[in-house]
N, C-alpha and C positions, 0 to 999 in steps of 0.2 A: 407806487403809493407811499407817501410820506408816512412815519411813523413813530411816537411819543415812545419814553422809556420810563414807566411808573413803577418805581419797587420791584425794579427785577421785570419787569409785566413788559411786552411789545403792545402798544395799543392804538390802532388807526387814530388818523386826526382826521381822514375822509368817511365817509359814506359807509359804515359797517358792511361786509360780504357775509348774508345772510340766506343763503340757499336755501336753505328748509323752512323759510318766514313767509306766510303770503302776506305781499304788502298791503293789499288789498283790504286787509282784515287787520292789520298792525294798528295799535293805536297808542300815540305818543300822548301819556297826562300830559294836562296843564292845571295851573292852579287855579286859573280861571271855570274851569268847567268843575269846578269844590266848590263853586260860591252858585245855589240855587238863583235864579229868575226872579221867581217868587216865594222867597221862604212863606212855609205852614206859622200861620196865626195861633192854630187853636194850641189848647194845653198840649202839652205833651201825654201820650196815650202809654200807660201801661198795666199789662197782663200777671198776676201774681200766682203760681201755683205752688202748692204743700202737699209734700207725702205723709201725711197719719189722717187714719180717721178716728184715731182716741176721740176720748169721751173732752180730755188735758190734754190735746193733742200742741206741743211746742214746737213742731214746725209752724202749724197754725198761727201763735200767738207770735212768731217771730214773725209772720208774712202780715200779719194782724199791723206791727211794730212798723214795718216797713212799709205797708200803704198810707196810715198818717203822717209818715216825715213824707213818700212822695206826694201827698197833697198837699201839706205843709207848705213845700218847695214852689207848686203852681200846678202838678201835673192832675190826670186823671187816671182812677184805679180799678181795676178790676179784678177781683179775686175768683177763682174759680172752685169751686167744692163737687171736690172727687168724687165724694158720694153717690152710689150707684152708674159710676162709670162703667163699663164692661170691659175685660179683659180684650186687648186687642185680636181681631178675628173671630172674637166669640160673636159677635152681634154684627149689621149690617153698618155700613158708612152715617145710615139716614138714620141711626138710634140719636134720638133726642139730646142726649148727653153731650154725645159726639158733637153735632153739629152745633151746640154751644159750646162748645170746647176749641171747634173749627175755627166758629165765627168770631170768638174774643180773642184766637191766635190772628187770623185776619186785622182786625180792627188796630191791634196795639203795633205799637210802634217800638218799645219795647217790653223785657219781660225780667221777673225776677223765680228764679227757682229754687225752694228751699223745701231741703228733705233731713230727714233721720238720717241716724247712720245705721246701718242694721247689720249685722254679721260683715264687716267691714266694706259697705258697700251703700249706695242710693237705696232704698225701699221698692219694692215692687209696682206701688201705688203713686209713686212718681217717673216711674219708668213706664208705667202705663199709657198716663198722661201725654210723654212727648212721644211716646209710639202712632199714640192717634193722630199726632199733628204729622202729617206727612210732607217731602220736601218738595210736592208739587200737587194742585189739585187745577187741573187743565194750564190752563198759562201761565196761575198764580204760585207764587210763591211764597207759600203762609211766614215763612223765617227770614227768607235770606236778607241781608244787608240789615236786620234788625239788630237792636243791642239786648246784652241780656248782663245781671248780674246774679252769683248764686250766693249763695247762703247755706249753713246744713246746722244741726243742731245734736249734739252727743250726751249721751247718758253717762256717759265717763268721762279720761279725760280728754284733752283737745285729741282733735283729727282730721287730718283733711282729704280723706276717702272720697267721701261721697261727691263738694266740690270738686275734684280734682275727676272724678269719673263724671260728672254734669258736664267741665268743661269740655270734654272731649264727642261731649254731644254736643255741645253748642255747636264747636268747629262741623262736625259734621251734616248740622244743619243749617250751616253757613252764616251764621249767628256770628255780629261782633260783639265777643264778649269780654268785658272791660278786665282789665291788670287785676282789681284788688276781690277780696273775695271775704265772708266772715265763716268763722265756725264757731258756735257756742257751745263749750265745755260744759259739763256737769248744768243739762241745761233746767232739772228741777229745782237748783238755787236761783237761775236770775229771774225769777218770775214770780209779781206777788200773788197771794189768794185770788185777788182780781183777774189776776190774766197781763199786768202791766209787767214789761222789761223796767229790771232795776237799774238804776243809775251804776254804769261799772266801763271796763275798759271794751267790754263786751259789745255793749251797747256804744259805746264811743265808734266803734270799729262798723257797726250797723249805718250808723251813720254818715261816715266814711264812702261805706260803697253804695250809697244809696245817689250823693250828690257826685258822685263818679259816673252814676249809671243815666244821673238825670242831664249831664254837660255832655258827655260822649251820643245819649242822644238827642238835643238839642245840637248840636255838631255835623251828627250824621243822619238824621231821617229824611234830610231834604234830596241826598245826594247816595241813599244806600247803595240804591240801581248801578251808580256806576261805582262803587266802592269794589264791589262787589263782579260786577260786568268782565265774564274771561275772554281770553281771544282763544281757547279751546272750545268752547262756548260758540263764541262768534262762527268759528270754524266748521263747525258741526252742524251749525244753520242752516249755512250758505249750502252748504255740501248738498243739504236736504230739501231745502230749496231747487237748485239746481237738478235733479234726479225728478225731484216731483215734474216742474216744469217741461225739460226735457223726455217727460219719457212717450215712448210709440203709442202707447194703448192706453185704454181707459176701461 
């Protein structure tokens, strides 16, 4: 077998010797299978939740902030109000909440998550939130291959806590969620009497990850499925498949 010499590296120029691969189940990208059939027409769909139930609640007025620039942009918004949520396990699947909380993780396409920072960390009341969305509710998949962007808001100065612990739920929810991210400092200044974000670098930076989140999905909602589609996955189908099919008894 012929063979290239790259940086030190031996690397076949035939057919990879791949012993532990079923090829069966291997799938070689193409860039052609990126580009949807029929891309989705309608607006872009997205889900906005916030950890505080203050009275002045400033995750609020920043999720507030970020539904009008994404409607601004073209898309469609849904904000969710935590209020009277139930602590996860405390109530059944079918409590009312829930299944609004279900059905707008279902429907959107992507999402924006923006909490407090509380004792250096997301809030309870946003961590509640993504607890109910589960990462499978029979076939469907309420998250995966979605986009998400976060956001957190600080009583002091910058911090990137709670962001930084969101994204790692994102990943685990299989969430594509985008590079940039905001955190608003000392966030009783940038907000007026009203409820309005002040014109500031702050709000520049809202903005930012707002038309990041709305191109990434415009990008990817047509094509999450396979963004997203494992061959450990695939693997484990087949496997299950195959067992059901095969077996003696019934």
């Amino acid at each position: 077998m012929s063979a290239a010499r790259i940086r030190g590296c031996v690397v076949s120029e035939a057919s990879p010797d791949l012993p532990a691969l079923d090829q069966s189940l291997f799938d070689r990208p193409t860039l052609a299978r990126l580009h949807a059939s029929t891309p989705a027409r309608h607006p872009p769909r997205f889900l906005l939740l916030y950890g505080s139930l203050r009275e002045r609640s400033y995750s609020r007025l920043l999720t507030l902030e970020a539904a009008r620039l994404l409607e601004a942009m073209g898309g469609e918004v849904r904000i969710f109000d935590p209020t009277g949520l139930p602590l996860p396990d405390a109530a059944p699947e079918s409590h009312p909440k829930v299944q609004e909380l279900r059905a707008a993780a279902d429907w959107a396409e992507g999402m924006v998550w923006c909490s407090p920072e509380r004792h250096g960390a997301m809030t309870g009341i946003m961590k509640c939130q993504i607890d109910w969305i589960p990462l499978s509710i029979g076939a469907v998949r309420p998250t995966q291959g979605k986009t998400l962007a976060l956001m957190q808001v600080s009583g002091g100065s910058q911090s990137f806590n709670a962001v930084n612990q969101m994204r790692v739920l994102g990943r685990w929810m299989r969430m594509l969620t985008i590079p940039n991210q905001s955190s608003v400092a000392k966030a009783f200044l940038e907000f007026s009497e009203d409820g309005r974000m002040k014109p500031s670098a702050y709000y520049d930076r809202v903005v930012d990850v707002l038309e990041e989140l709305f191109k990434f999905t415009l990008l990817t909602r047509d094509v999450g499925a396979y963004l997203v589609d494992r061959y450990s996955e695939r693997k484990e189908s087949a496997e299950a498949l195959s067992k059901r099919v095969n077996q003696r008894s019934i």
